[in-house]
N, C-alpha and C positions, 0 to 999 in steps of 0.2 A: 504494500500500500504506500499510496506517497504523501505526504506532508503537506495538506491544504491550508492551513492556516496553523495558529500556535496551539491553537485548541482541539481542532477537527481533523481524522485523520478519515480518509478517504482513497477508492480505490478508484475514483475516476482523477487525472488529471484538466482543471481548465486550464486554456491556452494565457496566453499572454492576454494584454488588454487587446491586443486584434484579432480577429476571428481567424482560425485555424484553418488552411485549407482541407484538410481531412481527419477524419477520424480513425487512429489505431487502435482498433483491437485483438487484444492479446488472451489467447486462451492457452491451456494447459498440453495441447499438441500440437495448434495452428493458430496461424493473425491472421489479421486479416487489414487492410486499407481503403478503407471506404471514402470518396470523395463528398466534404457536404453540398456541393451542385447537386448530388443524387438523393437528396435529404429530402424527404414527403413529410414527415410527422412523428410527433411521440406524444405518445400518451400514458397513463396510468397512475399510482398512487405511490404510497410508502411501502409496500412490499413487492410491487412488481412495475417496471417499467417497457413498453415495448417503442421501437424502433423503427418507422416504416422507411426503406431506401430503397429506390427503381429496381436495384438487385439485387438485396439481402435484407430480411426481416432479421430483428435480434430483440430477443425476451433475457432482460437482466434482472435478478429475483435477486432480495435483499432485505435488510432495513431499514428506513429512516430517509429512503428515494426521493422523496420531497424535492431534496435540493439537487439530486441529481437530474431531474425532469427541470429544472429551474434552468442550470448551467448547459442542457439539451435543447432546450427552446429557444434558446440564445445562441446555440451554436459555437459556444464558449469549451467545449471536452476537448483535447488533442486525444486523447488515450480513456480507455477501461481495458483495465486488468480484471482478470479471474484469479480468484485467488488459489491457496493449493490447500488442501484439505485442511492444516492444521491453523491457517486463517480464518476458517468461516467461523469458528465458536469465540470471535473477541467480543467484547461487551454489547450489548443488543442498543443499547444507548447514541451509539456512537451512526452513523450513517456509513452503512457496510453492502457490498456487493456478496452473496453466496455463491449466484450461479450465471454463466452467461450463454445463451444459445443461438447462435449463429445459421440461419435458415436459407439457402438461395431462393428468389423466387421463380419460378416456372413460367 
């Protein structure tokens, strides 16, 4: 996980204050680099977040997503990390990714 603020630790990275041209995602066997030009929408709550991109849906399941759909809508993520098994059990308090699943679409 990386270092969001002095308080918050989190497994998505926001970019700088300029908007990122892509988004990397890094899973546990494969990445992935999605451009956000190919960005349609996200939606969802504090335990699940979905992704809509012209070529690849992604369902991120977590806690506390809130502000991860905040820094998504904005366009603001360079990076989500998946974490490795011995990650997913840190404090439920904190705003945490569990799972990420990476779909093409057809």
């Amino acid at each position: 996980m990386t270092e969001a603020s002095s308080d918050i630790r989190r497994a998505w990275m926001p970019g700088s204050n300029e908007r990122p041209n892509s988004l990397e995602i890094i899973l546990l066997k494969q990445s992935f680099v999605l451009p956000w030009n190919q960005f349609l929408y996200a939606e969802g709550g504090e335990d699940e977040v979905r992704l809509a991109f012209s070529t690849h849906d992604i369902l991120v399941r977590g806690n506390h997503l809130g502000l991860l759909l905040a820094d998504l809508s904005a366009q603001r993520v360079s990076l989500l990390l998946e974490p490795v098994r011995a990650e997913r059990f840190g404090p439920d308090t904190e705003p945490q990714i569990i799972n990420i699943a990476v779909r093409k679409v057809e």
